[in-house]
N, C-alpha and C positions, 0 to 999 in steps of 0.2 A: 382571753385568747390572744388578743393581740399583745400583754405582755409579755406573754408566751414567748412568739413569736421574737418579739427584738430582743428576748433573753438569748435566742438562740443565734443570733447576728453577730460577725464578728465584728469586732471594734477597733478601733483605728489603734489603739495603744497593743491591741495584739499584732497587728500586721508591720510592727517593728523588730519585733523581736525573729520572724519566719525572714524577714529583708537579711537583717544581721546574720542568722545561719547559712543563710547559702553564701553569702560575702565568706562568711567564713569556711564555707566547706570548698568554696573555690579557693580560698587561701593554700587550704588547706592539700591540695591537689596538687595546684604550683609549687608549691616548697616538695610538696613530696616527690616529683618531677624533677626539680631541680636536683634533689639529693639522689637519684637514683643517675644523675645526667654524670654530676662530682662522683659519684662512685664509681663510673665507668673509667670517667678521667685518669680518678688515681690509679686505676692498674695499668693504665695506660703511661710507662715510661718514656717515652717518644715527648709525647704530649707534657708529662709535667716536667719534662726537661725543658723545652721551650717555655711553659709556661713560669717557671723561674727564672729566666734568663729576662723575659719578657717585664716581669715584675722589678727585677733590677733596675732595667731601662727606662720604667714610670716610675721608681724614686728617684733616679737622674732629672728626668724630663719634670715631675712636680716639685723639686726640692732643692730646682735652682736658683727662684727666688728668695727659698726664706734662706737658703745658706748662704746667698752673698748679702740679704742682709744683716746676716751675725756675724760678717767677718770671716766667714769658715771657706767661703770661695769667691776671689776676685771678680770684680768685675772685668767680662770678657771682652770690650769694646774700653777700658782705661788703659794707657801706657805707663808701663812702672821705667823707673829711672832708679839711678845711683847703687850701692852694693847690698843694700837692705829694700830692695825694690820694693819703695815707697810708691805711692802715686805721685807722676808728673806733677809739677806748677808751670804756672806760663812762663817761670823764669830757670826751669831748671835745665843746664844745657846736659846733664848726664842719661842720655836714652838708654836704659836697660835691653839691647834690641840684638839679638840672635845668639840668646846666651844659651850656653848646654843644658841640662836638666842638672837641677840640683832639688834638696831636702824645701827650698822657700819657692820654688817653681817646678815643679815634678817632671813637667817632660818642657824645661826651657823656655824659651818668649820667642815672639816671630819676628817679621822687619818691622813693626810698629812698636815692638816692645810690650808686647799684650801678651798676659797668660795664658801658653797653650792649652795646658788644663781645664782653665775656666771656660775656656772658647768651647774644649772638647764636652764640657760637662752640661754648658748651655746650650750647646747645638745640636743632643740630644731632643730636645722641646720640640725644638722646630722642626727637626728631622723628623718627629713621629707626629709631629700634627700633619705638617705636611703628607706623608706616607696615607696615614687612614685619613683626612679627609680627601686625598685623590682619591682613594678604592672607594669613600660613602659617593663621590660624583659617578664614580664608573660603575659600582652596582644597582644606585636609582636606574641611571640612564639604562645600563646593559636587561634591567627585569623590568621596566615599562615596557622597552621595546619586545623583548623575548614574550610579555606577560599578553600582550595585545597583538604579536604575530603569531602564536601558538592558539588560542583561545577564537582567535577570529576564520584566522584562513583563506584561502582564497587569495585574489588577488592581494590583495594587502601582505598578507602572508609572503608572497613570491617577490615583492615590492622591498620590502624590510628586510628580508633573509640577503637578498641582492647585494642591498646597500651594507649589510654586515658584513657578505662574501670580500664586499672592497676593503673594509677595515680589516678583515683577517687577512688579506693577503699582503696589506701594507707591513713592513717590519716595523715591533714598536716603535724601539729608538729611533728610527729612522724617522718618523710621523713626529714623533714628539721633537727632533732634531728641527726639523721642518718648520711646526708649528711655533719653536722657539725660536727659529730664527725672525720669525712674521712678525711676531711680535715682539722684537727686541730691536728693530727695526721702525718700528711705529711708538717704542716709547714703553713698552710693555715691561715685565720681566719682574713683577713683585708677587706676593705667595700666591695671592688671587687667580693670578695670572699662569701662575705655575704649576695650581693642584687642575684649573679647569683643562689644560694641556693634557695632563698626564690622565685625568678621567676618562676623557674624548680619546686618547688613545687605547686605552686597555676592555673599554664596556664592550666588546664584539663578541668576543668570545664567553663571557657572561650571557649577553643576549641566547647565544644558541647554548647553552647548559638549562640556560629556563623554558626556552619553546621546550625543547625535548621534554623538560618535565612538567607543561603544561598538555602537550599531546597525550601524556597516559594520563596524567589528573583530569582531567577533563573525559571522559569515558568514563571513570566511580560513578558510583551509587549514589555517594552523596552525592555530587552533582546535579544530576537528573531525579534526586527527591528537592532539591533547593529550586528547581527550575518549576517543577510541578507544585509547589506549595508560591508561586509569583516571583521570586528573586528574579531582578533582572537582571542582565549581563554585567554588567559594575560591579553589583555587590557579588554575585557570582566569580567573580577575580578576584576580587580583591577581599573577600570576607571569607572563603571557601578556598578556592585553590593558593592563594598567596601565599598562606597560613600553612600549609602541606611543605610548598617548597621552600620555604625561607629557612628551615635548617640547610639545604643545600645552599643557597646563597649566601648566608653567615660564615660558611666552612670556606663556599670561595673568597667571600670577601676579605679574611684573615690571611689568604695565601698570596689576596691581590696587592695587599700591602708592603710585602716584599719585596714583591716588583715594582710597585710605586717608589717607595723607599731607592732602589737601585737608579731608580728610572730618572727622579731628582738628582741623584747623586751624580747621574751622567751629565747632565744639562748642567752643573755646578762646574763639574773638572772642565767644562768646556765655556766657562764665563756665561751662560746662559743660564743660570738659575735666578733664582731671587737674590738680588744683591741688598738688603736691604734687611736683611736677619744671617744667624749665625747657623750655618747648617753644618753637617761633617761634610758634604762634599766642595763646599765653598773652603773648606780648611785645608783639604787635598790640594786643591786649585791655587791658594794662597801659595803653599808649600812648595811647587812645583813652580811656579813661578820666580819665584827666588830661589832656584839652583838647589833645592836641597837633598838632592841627589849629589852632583858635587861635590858639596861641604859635608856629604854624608850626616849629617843632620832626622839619621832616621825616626826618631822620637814624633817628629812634626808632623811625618806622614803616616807614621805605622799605628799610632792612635785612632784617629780618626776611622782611618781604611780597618780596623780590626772592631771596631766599633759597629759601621755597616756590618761586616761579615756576623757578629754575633745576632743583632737585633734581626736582620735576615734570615737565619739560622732560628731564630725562636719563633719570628711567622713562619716560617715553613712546618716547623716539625709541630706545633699545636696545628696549622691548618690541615695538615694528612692526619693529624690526629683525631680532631672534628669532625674530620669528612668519613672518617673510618667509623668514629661513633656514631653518625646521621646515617650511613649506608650499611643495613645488617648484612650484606653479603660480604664487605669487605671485615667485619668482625666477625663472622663467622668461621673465615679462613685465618 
């Protein structure tokens, strides 16, 4: 009898294999999620316009390292000299420095004698780091706040929605104009410096996109089976309702970058950016500085400035793209 019994017991070597299926059927779930997500995508012509344009921009932004070390793109920060714009030596008095665009320098050299191209194609990097890490500062900051005034309420709620009403009313630039000057003034003004600026400007209006979609999440069913089975309020945000709205917060986060992106490039044409990397609006500002309006020298300026415009152009139209696939009423129409 009692062999019986532990014949009919399961065994450890079997409760590997029941572990392994649902890893797998949850695999399995996600991929198929994902593929029906790429499916919507691709009929979406908006969306995979931007998102080609977008894909250009991150082999720019990864592919400036390994091409200037094959030789295929100068270094952006070396000075070329003499008529085969070699690199500089400490003795060479021939500065290669505001020459026109030719076949061995594509859009010319600036007053240092630095290749505009390379500058253009490394400033890329920085531009788009800087860009999305200001929108990841401003959508943490903007869904804590939204996530913990919608879900709470009350005072708190009227407390927080306040201090947002202030930041909504402040003009971005204008704040951001502000906070760069404070600190550019105290010593400030490196990427650090530049993306926390730009987060702390834009999170407000995030904040109020996530209360409103914490006020109806929070009223479902699940909710109120999660609260009834012990989930306390933590995991209840953040394991239950978070999860709901974080397709709307990804769709904004993608549109926020944009504006992050513009929002740097202002603070650049105004010597307040980060001086200390190669960005496209520090290239404008360069440009502009040395008369190249003037000497009509458009190459200097019109690269760069056409560069914003595209990678802006690519977060925007994937971000209404996203936000059209997360929200079935506007796919529907």
């Amino acid at each position: 009898m009692t062999e019986a019994i532990r014949g009919h017991r399961p065994s450890r070597e079997g409760s590997a294999p029941a572990q392994e299926s649902l890893l797998r059927v949850r695999l399995r779930a996600l991929w198929e999620r994902w593929g029906k997500f790429w499916e919507v995508l691709r009929h979406n012509r908006l969306g995979m316009a931007g998102l080609i344009i977008l894909g250009a921009f991150t082999f720019m932004a990864i592919s400036a390292p390994l091409l200037t070390s094959m030789g295929l793109v100068r270094n952006p920060d070396a000075s070329l000299c003499g008529a085969d714009f070699h690199y500089c030596t400490t003795v060479d008095p021939t500065l290669a420095r505001l020459r026109p665009p030719s076949w061995d320098v594509l859009l010319g050299t600036d007053y240092a004698g630095r290749d505009i191209f390379a500058r253009v194609w490394w400033g890329t990097q920085m531009t788009m780091i800087i860009g999305i890490a200001a929108s990841f500062v401003s959508m943490g900051l903007g869904t804590f706040v939204g996530m913990i005034s919608g879900y709470v309420g009350g005072w708190t709620d009227e407390i927080l929605m306040r201090i947002t009403d202030f930041f909504l009313v402040l003009p971005t630039l204008v704040l951001a104009l502000v906070l760069s000057g404070i600190f550019s003034e105290s010593g400030g003004g490196n990427v650090i410096t530049i993306v926390l600026i730009i987060g702390v400007s834009l999170w407000a209006s995030t904040a109020r996109l996530v209360r409103s979609q914490v006020l109806s999440l929070k009223q479902r069913q699940f909710v109120e089976r999660a609260k009834a089975i012990g989930a306390n309020n933590t995991r209840v945000v953040w394991y239950h309702i978070f999860p709901n709205a974080f397709s709307l917060v990804f769709a904004e986060a993608i549109l926020t970058v944009a504006v992050a992106i513009l929002t740097e490039s202002f603070l650049s044409y105004l010597s307040l950016g980060p001086a200390d990397v190669v960005t496209w609006g520090k290239i404008i500002y360069d440009a502009l500085v040395h008369d190249v309006i003037i000497r009509q020298d458009y190459a200097w300026i019109f690269a760069p400035g056409f560069a914003i415009v595209l990678v802006v152009l690519g977060f925007t139209l994937l971000g209404y793209a996203l936000d059209e696939i997360f929200n079935p009423r506007l796919r529907k129409r």
